[in-house]
C-alpha positions in Angstrom: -44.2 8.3 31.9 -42.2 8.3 28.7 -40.3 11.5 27.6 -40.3 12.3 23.6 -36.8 10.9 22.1 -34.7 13.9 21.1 -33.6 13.5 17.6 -29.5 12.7 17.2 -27.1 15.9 16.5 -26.7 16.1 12.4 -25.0 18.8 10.4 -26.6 22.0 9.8 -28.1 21.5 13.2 -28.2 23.8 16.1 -26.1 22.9 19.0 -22.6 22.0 17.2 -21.0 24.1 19.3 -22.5 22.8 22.9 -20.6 19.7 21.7 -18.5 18.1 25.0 -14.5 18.0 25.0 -13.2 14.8 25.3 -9.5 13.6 25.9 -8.4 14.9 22.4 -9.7 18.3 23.4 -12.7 20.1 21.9 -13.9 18.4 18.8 -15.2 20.0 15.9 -18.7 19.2 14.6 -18.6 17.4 11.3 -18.3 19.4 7.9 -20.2 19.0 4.5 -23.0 16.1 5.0 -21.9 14.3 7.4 -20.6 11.1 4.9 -17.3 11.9 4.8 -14.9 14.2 2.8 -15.8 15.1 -0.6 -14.9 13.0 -3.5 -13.4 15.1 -6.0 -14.6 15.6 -9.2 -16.8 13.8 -11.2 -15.3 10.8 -12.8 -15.7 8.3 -15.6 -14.8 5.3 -16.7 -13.3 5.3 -20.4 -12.2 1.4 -20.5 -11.6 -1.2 -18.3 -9.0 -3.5 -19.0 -8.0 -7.1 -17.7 -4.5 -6.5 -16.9 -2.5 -3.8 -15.4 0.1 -3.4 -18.6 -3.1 -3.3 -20.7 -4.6 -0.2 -18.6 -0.7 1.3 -18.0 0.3 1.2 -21.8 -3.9 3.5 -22.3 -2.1 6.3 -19.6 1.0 5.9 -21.8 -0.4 6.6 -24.9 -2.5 9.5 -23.2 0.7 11.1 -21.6 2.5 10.8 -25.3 -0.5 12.6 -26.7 -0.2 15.5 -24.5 -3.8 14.6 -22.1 -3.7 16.0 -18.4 -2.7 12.3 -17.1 -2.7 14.3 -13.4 -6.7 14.1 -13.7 -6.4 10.3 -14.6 -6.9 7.2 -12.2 -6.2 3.2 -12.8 -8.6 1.4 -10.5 -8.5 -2.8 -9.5 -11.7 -3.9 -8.9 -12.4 -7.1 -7.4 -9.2 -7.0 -5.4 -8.2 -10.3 -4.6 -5.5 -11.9 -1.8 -3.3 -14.4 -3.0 -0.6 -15.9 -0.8 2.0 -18.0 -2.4 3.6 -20.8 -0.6 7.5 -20.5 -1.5 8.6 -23.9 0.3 9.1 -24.9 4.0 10.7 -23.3 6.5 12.8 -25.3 8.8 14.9 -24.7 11.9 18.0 -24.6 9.5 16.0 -22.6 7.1 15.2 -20.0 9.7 18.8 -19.7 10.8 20.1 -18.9 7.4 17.3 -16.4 6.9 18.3 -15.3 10.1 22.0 -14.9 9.5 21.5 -12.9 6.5 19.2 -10.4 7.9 22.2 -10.4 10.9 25.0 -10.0 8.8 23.5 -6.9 6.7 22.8 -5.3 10.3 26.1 -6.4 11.8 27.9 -4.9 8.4 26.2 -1.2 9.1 27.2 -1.4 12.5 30.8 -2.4 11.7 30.6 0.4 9.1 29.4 3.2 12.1 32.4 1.7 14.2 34.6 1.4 11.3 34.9 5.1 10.3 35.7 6.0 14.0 38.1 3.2 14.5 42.4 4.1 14.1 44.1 1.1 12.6 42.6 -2.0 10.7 38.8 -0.8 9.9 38.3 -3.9 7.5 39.0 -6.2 10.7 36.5 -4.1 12.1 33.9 -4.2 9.1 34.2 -7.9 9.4 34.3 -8.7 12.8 30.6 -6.6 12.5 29.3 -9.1 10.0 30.3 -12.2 11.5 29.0 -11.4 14.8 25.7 -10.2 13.2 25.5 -13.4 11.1 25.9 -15.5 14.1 23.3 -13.6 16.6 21.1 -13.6 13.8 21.1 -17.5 12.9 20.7 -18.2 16.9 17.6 -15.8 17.1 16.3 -16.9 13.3 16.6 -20.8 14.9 15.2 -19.8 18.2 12.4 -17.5 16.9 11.3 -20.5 14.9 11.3 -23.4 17.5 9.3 -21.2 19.9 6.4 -21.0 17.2 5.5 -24.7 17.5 5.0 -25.5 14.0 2.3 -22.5 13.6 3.8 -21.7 10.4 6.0 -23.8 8.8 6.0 -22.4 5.6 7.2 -19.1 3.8 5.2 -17.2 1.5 4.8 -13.7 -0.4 1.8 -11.8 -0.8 0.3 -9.7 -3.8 -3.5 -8.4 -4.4 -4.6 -8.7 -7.7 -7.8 -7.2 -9.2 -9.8 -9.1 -12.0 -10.5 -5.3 -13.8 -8.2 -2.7 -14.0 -10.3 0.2 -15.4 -8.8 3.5 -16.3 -10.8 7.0 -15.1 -10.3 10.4 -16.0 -12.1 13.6 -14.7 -15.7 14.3 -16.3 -14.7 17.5 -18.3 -12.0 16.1 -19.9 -13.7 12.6 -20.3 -14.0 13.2 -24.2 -11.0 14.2 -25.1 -9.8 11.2 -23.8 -12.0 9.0 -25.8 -11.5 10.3 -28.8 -7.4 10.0 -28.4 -8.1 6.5 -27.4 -10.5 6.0 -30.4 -7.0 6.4 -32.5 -5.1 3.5 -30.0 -5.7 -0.3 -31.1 -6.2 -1.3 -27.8 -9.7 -2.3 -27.1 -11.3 -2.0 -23.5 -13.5 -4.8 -22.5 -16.0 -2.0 -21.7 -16.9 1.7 -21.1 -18.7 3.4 -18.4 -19.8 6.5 -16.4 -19.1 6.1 -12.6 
């Protein structure tokens, strides 16, 4: 004997309020469609460019000219990862890092007691930095040796988008293409979104 499937709980159905609390307490059905929250307004594309300065230098000009820049949007697209490998990182390597990131926490500390301290507050200061530069080399050195060669390398990290293409609100879409029309900066193309 089969039962008829009941169809799943959508917006704008009956029953949203029959929902069952959970840990968070009671939850509240969903609003608007059920896809999310709303956009915003209606946007389009009035040039995409293939650099950031390119795209920052079309807002420039746009502020200069008086335009709303408030109801305008740069957007990457085609976001990329790129990690660049700044050199090895040895034991020693990790220590010094280390005892720089010690000695800027070992100077605040000796600052805090510093203030509070009657007599020689530079002896103080210092005594702060030197004991925060050591404990930090130690734990720099240790911190590395216990990762087993895992990583033996530093690097910095940056996204980077292949378009950067510059949006503005719908209604004020033309106004923004004619001021541009007066720039001599071409877009590698235009389009509605």
């Amino acid at each position: 004997m089969t039962r008829p499937s009941t169809p799943a709980w959508q917006p704008g159905m009956p029953g949203g309020d029959n929902l069952p609390s959970g840990p968070g307490g009671r939850p509240a059905a969903p609003s608007g469609d059920g896809h999310g929250p709303q956009a915003g307004p209606p946007t389009v594309t009035i040039g995409s460019y293939p650099d950031y300065p390119s795209a920052q230098r079309v807002v420039d000009y746009l502020a200069d000219n008086r335009f709303p820049v408030e109801r305008t949007s740069i957007v990457g697209t085609n976001l990329t990862l790129v990690e660049t490998v700044m050199g090895r990182m040895t034991t020693g390597r990790a220590a010094l890092v280390g005892a720089g990131t010690g000695a800027w926490f070992g100077l605040f500390i000796g600052l805090l007691f510093g203030i509070f301290t009657v007599g020689n507050w530079v002896a103080v200061i210092l005594a702060g930095l030197v004991i925060g530069a050591i404990w930090g080399a130690v734990f720099g050195a240790v911190a590395h040796a216990m990762s087993g060669g895992q990583r033996d390398f530093t690097s910095a990290s940056s996204l980077r988008a292949s378009q950067y293409a510059v949006t503005v609100e719908a209604d004020v879409a033309e106004q923004a293409r004619q001021l541009l029309g007066r720039m001599h900066l071409t877009p590698t193309g235009a389009t509605a979104r």
